[in-house]
PLY file of the C-alpha trace (Angstrom):
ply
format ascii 1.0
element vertex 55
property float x
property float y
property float z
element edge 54
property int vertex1
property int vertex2
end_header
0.00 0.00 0.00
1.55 3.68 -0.66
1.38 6.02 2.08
-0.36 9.35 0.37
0.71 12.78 1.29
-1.64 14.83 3.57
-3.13 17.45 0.13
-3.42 13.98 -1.98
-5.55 11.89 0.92
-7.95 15.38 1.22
-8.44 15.27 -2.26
-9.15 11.75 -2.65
-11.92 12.04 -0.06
-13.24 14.85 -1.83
-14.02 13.10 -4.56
-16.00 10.58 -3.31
-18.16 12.99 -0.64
-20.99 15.73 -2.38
-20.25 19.16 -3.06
-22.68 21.63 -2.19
-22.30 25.09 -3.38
-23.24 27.17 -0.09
-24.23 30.35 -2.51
-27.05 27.93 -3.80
-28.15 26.82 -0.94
-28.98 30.16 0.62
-30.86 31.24 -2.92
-28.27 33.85 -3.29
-29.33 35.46 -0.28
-27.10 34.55 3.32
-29.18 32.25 5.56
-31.31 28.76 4.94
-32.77 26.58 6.69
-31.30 22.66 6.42
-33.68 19.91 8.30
-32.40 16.94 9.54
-34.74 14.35 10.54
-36.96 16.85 12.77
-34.40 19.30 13.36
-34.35 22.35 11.72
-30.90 24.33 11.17
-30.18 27.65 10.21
-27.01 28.05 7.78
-25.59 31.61 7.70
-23.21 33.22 5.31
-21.19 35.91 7.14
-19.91 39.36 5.61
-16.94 37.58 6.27
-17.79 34.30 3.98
-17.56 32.56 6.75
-20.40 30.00 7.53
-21.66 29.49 10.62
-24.85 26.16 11.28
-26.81 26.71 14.34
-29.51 24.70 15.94
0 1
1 2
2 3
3 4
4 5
5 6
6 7
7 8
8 9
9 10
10 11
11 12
12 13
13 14
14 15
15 16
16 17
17 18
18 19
19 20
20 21
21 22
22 23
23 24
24 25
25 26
26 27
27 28
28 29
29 30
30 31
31 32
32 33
33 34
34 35
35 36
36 37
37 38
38 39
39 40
40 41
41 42
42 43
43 44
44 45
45 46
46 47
47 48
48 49
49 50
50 51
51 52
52 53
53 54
């Protein structure tokens, strides 16, 4: 087996998880909602593009 380096084992993973664009999820706008099971979640887009998942 060959040991990968750190940057190639991220990528690899990447590949095989999905990729949501967080732009699209918010409509353009900066928050959405995301439910899990019967939890709701609000996703937020800061002015700082950071993103920030509360309960």
């Amino acid at each position: 087996m060959t040991a990968l380096n750190p940057t190639d084992f991220a990528r690899s993973i990447a590949l095989t998880m999905p990729l949501h664009d967080a732009n699209a999820l918010t409509g353009g706008g900066n928050q959405a909602l995301i439910a899990l099971g019967d939890q709701v979640y609000n996703l937020r887009i800061t002015r700082a593009g950071k993103l920030i998942l509360t309960k």
